[in-house]
PDB file of N, CA, C and O in Angstrom:
ATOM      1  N   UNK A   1     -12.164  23.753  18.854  1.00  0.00           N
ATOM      2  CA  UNK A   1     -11.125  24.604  18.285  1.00  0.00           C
ATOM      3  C   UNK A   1     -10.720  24.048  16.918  1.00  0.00           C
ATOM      4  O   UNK A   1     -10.533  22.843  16.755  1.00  0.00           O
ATOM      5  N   UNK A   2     -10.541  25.272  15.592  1.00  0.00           N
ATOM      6  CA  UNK A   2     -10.458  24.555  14.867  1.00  0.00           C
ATOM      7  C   UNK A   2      -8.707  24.108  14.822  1.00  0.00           C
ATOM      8  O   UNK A   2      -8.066  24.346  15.845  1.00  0.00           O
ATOM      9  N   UNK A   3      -8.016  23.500  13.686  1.00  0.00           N
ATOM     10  CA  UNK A   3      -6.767  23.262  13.764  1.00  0.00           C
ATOM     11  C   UNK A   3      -6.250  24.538  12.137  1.00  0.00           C
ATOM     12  O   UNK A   3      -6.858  24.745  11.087  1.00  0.00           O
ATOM     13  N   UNK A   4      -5.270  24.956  12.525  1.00  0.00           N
ATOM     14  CA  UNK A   4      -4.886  25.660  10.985  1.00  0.00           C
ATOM     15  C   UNK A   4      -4.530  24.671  10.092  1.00  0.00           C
ATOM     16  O   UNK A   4      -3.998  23.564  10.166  1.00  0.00           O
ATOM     17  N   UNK A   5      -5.006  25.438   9.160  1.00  0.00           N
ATOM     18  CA  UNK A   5      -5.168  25.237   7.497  1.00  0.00           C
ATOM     19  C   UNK A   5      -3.703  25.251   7.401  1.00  0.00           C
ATOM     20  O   UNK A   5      -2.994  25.705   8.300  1.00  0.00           O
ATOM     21  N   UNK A   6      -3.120  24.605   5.983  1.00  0.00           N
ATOM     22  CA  UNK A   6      -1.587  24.518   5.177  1.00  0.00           C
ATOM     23  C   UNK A   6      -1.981  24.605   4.124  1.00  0.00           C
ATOM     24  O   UNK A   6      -1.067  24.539   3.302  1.00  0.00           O
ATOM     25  N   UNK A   7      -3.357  24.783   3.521  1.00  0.00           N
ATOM     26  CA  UNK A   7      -3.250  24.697   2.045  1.00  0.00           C
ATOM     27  C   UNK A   7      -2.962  25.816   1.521  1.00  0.00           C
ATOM     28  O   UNK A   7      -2.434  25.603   0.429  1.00  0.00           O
ATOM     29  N   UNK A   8      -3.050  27.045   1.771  1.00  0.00           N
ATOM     30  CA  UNK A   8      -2.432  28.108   1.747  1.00  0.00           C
ATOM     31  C   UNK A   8      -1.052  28.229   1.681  1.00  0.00           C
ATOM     32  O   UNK A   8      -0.646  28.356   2.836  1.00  0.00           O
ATOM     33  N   UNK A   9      -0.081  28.251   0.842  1.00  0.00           N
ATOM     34  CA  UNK A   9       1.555  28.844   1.245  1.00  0.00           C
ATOM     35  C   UNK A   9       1.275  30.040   1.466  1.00  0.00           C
ATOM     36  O   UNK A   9       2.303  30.717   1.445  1.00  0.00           O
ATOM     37  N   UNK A  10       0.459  30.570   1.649  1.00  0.00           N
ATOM     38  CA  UNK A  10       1.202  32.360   1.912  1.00  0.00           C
ATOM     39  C   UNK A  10       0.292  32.848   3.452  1.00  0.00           C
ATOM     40  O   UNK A  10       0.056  33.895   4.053  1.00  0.00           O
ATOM     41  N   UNK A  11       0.042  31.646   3.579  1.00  0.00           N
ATOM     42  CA  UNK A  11      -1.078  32.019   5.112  1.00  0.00           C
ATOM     43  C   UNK A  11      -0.107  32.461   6.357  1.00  0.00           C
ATOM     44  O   UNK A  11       0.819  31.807   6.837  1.00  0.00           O
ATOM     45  N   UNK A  12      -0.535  33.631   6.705  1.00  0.00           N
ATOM     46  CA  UNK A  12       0.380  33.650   8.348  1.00  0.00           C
ATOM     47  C   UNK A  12      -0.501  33.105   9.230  1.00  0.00           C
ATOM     48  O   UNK A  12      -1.731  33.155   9.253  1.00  0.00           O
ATOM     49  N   UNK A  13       0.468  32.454  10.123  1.00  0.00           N
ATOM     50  CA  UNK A  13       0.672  31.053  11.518  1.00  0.00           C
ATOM     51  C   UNK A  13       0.654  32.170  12.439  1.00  0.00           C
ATOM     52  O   UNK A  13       1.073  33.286  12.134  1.00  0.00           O
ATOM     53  N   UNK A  14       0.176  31.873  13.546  1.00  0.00           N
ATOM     54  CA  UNK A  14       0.802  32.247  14.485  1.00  0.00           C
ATOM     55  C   UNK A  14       1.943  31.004  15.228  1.00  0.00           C
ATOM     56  O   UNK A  14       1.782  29.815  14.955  1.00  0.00           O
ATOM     57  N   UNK A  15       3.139  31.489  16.227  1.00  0.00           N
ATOM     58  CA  UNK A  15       3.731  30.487  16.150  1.00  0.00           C
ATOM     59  C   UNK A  15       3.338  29.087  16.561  1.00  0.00           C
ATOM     60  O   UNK A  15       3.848  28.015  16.237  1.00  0.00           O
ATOM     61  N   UNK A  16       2.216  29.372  17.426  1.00  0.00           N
ATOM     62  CA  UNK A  16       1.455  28.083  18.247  1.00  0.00           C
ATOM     63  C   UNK A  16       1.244  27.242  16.992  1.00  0.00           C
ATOM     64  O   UNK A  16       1.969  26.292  16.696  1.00  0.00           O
ATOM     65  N   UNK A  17       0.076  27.705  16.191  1.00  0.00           N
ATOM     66  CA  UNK A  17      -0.074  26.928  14.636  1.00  0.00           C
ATOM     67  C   UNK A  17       0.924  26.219  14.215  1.00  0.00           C
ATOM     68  O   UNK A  17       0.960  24.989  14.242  1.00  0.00           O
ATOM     69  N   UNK A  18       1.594  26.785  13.895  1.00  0.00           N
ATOM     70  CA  UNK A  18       3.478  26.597  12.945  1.00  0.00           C
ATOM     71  C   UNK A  18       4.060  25.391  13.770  1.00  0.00           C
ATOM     72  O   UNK A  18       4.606  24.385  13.316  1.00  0.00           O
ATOM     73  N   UNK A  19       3.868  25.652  14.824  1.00  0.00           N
ATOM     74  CA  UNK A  19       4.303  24.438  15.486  1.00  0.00           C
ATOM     75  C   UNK A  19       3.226  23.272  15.126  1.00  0.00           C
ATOM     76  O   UNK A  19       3.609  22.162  14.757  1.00  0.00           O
ATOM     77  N   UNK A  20       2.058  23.556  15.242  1.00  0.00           N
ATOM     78  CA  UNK A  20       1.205  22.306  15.042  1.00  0.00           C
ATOM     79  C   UNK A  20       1.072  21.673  13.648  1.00  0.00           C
ATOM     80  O   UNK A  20       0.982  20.467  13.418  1.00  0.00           O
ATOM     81  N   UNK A  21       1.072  22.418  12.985  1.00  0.00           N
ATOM     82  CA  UNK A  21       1.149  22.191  11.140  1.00  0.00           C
ATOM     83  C   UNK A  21       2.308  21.287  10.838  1.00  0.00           C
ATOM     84  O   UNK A  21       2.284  20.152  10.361  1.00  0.00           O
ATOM     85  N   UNK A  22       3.906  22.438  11.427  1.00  0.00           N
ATOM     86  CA  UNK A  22       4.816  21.378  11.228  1.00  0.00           C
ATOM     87  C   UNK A  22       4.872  20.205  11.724  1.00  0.00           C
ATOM     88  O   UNK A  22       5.276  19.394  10.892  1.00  0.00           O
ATOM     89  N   UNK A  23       4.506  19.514  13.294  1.00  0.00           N
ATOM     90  CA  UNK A  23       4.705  18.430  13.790  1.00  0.00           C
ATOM     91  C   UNK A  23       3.328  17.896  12.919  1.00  0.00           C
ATOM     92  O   UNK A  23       3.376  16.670  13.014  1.00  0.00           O
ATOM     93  N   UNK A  24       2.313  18.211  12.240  1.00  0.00           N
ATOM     94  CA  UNK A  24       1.441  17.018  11.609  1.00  0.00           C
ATOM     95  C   UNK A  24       1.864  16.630  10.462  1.00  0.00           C
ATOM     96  O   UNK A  24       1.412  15.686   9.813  1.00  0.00           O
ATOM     97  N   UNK A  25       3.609  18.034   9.877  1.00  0.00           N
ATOM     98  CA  UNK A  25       3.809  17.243   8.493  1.00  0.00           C
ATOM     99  C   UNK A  25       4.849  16.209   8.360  1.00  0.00           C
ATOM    100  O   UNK A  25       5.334  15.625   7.390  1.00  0.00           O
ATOM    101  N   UNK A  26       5.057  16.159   9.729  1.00  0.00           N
ATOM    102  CA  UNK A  26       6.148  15.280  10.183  1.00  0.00           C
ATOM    103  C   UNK A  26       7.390  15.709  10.199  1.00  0.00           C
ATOM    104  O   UNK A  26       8.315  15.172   9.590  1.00  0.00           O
ATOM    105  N   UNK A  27       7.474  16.751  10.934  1.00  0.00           N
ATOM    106  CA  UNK A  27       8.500  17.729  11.651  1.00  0.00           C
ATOM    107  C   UNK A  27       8.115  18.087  13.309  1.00  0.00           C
ATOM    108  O   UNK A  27       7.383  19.030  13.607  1.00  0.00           O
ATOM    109  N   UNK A  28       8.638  17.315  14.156  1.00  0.00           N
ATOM    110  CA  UNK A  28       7.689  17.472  15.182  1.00  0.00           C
ATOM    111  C   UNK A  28       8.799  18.904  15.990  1.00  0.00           C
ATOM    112  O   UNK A  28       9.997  18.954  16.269  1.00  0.00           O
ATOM    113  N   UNK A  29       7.682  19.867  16.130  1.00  0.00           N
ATOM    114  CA  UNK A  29       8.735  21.109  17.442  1.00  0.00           C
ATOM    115  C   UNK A  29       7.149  21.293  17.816  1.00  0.00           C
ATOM    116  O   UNK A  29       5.998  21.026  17.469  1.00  0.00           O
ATOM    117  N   UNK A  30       8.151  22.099  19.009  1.00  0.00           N
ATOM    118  CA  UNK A  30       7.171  23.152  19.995  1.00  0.00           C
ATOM    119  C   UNK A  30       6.826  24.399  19.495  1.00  0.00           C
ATOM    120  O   UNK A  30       7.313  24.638  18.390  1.00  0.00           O
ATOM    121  N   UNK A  31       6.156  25.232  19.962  1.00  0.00           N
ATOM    122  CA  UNK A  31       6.557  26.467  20.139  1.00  0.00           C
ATOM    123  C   UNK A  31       7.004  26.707  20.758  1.00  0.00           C
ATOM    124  O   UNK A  31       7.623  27.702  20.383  1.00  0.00           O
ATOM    125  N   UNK A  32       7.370  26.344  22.306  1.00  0.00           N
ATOM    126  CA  UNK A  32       8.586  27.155  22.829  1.00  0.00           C
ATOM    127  C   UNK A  32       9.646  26.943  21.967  1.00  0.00           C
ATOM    128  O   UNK A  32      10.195  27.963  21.549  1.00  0.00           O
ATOM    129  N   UNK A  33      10.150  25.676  21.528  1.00  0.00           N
ATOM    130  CA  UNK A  33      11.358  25.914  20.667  1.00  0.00           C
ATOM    131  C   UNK A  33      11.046  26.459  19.714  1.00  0.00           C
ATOM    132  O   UNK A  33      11.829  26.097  18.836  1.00  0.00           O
ATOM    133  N   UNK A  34      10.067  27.414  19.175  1.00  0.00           N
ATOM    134  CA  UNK A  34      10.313  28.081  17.976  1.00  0.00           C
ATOM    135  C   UNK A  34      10.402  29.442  18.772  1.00  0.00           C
ATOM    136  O   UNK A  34      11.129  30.296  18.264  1.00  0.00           O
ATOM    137  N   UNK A  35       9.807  29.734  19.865  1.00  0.00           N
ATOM    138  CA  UNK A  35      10.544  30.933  20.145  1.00  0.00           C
ATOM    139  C   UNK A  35      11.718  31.140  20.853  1.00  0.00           C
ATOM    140  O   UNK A  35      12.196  32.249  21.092  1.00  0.00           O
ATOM    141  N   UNK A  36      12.265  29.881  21.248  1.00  0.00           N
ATOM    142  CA  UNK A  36      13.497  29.961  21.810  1.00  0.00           C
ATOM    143  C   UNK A  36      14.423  30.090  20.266  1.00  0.00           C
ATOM    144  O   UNK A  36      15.275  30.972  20.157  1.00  0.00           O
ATOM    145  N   UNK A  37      14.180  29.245  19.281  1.00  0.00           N
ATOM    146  CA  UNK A  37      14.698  30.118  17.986  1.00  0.00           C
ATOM    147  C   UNK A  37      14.774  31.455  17.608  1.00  0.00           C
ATOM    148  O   UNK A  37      15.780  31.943  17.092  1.00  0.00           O
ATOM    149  N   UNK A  38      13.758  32.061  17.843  1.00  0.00           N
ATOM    150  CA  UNK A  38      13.351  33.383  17.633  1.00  0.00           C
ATOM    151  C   UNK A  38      13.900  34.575  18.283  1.00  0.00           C
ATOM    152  O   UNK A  38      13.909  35.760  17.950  1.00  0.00           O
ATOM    153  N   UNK A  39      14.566  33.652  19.770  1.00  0.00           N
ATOM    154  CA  UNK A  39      15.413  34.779  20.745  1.00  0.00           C
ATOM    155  C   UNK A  39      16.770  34.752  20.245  1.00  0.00           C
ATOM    156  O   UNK A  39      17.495  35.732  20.076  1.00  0.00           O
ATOM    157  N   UNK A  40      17.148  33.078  19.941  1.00  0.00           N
ATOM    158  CA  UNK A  40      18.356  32.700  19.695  1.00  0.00           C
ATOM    159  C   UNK A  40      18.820  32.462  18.779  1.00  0.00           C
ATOM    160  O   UNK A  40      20.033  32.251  18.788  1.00  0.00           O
ATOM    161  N   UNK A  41      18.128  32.388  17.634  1.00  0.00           N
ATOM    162  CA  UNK A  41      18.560  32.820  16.053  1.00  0.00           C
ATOM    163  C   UNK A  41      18.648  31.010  15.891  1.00  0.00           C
ATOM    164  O   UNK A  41      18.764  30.093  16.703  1.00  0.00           O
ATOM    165  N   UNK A  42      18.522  31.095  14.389  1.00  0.00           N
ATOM    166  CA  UNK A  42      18.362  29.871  13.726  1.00  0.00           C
ATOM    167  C   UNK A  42      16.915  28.956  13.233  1.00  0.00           C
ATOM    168  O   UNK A  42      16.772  27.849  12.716  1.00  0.00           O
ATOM    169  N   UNK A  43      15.885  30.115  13.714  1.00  0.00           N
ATOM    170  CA  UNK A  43      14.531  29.404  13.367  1.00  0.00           C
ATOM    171  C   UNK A  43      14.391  29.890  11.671  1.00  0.00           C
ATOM    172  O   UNK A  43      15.100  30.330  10.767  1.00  0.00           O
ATOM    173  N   UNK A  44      12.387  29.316  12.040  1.00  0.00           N
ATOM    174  CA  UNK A  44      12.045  30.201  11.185  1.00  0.00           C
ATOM    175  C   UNK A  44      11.851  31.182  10.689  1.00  0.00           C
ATOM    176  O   UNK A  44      11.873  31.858  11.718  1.00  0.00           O
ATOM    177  N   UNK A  45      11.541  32.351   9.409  1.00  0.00           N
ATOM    178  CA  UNK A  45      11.362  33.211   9.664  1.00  0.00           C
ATOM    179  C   UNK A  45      10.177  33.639   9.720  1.00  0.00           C
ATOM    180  O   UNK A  45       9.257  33.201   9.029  1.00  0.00           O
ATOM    181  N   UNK A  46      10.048  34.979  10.959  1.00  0.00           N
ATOM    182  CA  UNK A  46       8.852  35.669  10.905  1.00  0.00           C
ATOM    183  C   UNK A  46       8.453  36.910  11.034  1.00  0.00           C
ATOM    184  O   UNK A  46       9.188  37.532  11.801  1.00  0.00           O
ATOM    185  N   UNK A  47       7.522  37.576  10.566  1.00  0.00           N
ATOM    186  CA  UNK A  47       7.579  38.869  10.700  1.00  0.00           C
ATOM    187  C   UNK A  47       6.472  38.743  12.007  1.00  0.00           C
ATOM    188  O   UNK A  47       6.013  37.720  12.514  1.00  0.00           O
ATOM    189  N   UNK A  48       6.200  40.309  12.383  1.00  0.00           N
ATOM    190  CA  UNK A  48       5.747  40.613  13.765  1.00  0.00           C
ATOM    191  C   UNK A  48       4.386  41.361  13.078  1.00  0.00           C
ATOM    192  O   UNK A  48       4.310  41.816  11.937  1.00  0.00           O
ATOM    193  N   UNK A  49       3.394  41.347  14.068  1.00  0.00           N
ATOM    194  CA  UNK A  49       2.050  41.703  13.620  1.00  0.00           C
ATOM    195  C   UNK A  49       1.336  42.368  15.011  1.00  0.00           C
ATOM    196  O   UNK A  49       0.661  41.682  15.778  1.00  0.00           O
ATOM    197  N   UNK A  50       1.552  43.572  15.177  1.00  0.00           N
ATOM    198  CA  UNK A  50       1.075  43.928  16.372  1.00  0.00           C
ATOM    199  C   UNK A  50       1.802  42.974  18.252  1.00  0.00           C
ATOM    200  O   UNK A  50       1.266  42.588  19.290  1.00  0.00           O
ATOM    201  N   UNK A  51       3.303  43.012  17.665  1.00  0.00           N
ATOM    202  CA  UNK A  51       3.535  42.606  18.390  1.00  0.00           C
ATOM    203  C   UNK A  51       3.931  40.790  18.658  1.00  0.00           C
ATOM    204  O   UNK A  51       4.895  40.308  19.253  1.00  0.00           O
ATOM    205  N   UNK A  52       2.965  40.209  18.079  1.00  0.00           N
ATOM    206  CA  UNK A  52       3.181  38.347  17.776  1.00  0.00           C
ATOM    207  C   UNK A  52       3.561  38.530  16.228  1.00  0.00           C
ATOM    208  O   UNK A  52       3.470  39.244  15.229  1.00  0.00           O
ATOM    209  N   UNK A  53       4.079  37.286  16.813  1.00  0.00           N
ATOM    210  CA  UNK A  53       5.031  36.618  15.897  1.00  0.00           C
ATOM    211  C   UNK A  53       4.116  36.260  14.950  1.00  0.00           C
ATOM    212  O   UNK A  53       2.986  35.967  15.342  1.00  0.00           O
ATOM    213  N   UNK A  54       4.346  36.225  13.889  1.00  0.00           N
ATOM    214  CA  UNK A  54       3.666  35.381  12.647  1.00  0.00           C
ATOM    215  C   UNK A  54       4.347  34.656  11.372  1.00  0.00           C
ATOM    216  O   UNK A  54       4.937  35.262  10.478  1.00  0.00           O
ATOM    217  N   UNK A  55       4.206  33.553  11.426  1.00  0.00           N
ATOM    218  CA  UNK A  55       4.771  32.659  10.475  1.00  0.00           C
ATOM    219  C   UNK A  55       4.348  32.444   9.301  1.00  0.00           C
ATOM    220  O   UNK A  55       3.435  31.619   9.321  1.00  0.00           O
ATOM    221  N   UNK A  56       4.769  33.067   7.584  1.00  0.00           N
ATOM    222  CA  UNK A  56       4.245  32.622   6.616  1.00  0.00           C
ATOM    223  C   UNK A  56       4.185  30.721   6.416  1.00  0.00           C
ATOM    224  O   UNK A  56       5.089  30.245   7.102  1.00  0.00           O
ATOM    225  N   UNK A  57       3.705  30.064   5.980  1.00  0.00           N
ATOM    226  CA  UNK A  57       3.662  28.713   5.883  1.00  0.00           C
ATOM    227  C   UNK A  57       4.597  28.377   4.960  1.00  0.00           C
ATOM    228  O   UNK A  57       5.529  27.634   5.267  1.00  0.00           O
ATOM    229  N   UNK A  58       4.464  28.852   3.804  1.00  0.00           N
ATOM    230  CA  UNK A  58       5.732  28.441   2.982  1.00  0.00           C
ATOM    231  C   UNK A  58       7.068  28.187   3.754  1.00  0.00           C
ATOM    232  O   UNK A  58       7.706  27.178   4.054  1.00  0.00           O
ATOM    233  N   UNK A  59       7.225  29.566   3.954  1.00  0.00           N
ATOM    234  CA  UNK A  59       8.740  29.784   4.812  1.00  0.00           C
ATOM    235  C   UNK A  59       8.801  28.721   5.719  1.00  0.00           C
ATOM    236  O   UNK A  59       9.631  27.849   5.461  1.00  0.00           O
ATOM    237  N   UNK A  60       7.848  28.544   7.114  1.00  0.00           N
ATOM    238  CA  UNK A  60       8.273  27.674   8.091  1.00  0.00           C
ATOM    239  C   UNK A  60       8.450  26.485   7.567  1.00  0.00           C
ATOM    240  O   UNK A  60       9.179  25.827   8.310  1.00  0.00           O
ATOM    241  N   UNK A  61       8.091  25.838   6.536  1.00  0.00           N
ATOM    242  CA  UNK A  61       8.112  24.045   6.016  1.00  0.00           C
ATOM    243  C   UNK A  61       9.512  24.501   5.525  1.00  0.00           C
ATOM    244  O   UNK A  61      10.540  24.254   6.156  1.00  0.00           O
ATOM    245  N   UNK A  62       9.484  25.072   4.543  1.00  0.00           N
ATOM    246  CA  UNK A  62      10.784  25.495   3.910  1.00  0.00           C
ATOM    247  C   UNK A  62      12.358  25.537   5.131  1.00  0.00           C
ATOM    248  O   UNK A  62      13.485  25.121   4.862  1.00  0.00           O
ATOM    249  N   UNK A  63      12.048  25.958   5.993  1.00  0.00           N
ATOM    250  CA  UNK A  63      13.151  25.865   6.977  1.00  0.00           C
ATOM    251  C   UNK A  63      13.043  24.948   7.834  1.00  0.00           C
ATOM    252  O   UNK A  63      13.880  24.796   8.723  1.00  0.00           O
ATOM    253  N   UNK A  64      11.887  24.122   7.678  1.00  0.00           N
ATOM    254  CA  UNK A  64      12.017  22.808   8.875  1.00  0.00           C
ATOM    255  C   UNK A  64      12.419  21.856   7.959  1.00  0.00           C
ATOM    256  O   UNK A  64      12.677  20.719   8.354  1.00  0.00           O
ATOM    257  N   UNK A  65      12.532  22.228   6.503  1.00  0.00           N
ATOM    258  CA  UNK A  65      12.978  21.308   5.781  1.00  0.00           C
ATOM    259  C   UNK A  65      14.558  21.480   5.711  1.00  0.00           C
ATOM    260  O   UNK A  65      15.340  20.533   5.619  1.00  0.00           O
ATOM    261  N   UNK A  66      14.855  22.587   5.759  1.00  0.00           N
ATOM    262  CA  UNK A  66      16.384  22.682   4.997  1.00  0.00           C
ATOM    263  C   UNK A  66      17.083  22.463   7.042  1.00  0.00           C
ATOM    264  O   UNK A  66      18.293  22.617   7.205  1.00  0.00           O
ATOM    265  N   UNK A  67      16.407  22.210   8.002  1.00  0.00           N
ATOM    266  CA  UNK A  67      16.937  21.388   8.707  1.00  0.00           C
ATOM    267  C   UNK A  67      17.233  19.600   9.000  1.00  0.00           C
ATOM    268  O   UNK A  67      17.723  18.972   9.939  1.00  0.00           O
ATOM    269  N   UNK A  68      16.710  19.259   7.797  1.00  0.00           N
ATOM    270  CA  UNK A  68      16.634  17.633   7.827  1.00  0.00           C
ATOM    271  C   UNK A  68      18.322  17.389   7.066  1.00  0.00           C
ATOM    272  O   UNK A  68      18.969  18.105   6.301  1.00  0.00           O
ATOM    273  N   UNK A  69      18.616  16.046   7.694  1.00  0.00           N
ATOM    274  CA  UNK A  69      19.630  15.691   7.214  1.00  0.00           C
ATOM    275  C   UNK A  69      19.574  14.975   6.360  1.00  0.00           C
ATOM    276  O   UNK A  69      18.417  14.744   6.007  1.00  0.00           O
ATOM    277  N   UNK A  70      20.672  14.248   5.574  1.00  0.00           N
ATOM    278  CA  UNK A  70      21.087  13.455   4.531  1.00  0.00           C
ATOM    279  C   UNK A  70      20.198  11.671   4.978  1.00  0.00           C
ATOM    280  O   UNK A  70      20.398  11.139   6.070  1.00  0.00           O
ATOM    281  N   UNK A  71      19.465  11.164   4.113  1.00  0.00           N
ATOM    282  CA  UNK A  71      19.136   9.769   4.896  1.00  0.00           C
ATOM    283  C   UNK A  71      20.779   9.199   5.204  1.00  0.00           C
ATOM    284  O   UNK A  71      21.774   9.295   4.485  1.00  0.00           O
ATOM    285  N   UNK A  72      20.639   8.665   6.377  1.00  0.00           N
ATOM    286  CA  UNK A  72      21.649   7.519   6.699  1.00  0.00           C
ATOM    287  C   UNK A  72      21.630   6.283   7.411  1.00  0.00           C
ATOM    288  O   UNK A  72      21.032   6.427   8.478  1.00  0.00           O
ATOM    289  N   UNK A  73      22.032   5.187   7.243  1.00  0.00           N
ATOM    290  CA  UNK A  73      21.978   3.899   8.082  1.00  0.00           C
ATOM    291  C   UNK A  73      22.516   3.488   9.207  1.00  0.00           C
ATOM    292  O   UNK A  73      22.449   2.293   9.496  1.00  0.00           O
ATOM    293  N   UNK A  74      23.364   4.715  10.334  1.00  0.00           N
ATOM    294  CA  UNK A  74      24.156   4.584  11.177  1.00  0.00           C
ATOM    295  C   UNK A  74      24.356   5.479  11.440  1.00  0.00           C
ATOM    296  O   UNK A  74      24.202   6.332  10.566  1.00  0.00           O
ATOM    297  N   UNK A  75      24.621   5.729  12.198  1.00  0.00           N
ATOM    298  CA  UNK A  75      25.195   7.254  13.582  1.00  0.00           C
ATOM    299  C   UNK A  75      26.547   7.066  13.187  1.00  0.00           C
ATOM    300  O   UNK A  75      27.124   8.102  12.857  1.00  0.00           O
ATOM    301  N   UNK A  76      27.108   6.161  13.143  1.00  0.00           N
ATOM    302  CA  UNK A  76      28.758   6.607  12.634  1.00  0.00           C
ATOM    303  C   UNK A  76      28.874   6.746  11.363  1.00  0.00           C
ATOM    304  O   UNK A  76      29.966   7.049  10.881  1.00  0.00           O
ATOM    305  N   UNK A  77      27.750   6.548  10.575  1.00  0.00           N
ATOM    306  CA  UNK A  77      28.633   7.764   9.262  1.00  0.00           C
ATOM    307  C   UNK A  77      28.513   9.231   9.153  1.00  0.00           C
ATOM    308  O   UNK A  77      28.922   9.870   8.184  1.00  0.00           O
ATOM    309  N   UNK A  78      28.055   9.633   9.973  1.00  0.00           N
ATOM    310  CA  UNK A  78      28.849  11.470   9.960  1.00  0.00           C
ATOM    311  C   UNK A  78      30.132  11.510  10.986  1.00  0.00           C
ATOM    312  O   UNK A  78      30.712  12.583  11.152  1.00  0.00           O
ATOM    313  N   UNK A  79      30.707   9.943  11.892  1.00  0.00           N
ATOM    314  CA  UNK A  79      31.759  10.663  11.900  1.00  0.00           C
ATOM    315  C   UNK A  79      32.610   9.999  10.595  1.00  0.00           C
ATOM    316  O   UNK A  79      33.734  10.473  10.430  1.00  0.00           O
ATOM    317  N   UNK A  80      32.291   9.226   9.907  1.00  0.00           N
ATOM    318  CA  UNK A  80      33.253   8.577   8.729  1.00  0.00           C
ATOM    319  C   UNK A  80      33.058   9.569   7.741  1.00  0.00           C
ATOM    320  O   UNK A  80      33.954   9.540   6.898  1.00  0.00           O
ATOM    321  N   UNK A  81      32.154  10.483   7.540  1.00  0.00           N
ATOM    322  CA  UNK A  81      32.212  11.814   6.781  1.00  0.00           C
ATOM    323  C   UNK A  81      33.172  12.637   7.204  1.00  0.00           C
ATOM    324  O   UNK A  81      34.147  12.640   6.453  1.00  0.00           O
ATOM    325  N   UNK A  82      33.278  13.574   8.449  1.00  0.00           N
ATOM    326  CA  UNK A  82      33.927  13.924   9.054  1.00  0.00           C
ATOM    327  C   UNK A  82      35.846  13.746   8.953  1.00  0.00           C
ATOM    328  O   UNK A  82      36.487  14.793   8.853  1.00  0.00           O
ATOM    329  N   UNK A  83      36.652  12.317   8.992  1.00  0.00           N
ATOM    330  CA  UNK A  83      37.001  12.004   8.862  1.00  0.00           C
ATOM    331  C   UNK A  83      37.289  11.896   7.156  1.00  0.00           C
ATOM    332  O   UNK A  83      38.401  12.169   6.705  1.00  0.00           O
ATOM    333  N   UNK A  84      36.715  11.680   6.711  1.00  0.00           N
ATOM    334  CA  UNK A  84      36.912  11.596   4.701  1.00  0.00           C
ATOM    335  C   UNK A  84      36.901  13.170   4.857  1.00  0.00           C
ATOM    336  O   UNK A  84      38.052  13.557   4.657  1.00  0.00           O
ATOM    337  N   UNK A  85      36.321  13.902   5.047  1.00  0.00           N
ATOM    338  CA  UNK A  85      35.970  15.342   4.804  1.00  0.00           C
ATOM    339  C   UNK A  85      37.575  16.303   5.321  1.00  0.00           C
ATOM    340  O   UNK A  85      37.613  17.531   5.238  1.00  0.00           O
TER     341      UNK A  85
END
């Protein structure tokens, strides 16, 4: 089996792919959690293609990115953010 391609940004994933692409770019999910996103709002986006889901590549890195947080050295500084905030 082969593995999907990323050199493409404009390639549609199916979500199985999307999941595998992202966890090799070092974003590790499932696909069930991308379709448990998909029921429950907050994933990536995707349009539908006869029914499946399909993931442009751009988009999915793009939103597994704008889920990463701030680097930090400790679990208690978001609550010392929190607190300053």
């Amino acid at each position: 089996m082969q593995l999907a391609t990323t050199d493409d940004p404009d390639a549609l994933l199916t979500r199985k792919a999307v999941a595998e692409c992202l966890t090799r770019a070092g974003y590790p999910i499932s696909s069930a959690t991308l379709a448990t996103k998909a029921t429950r709002g907050g994933g990536a986006p995707y349009s539908l293609f006869s029914g499946r889901a399909l993931y442009r590549w751009s988009d999915a890195l793009a939103w597994a990115k704008s889920q990463m947080t701030a680097p930090r050295c400790s679990t208690s500084e978001v609550d010392a953010q929190r607190v300053a905030g």
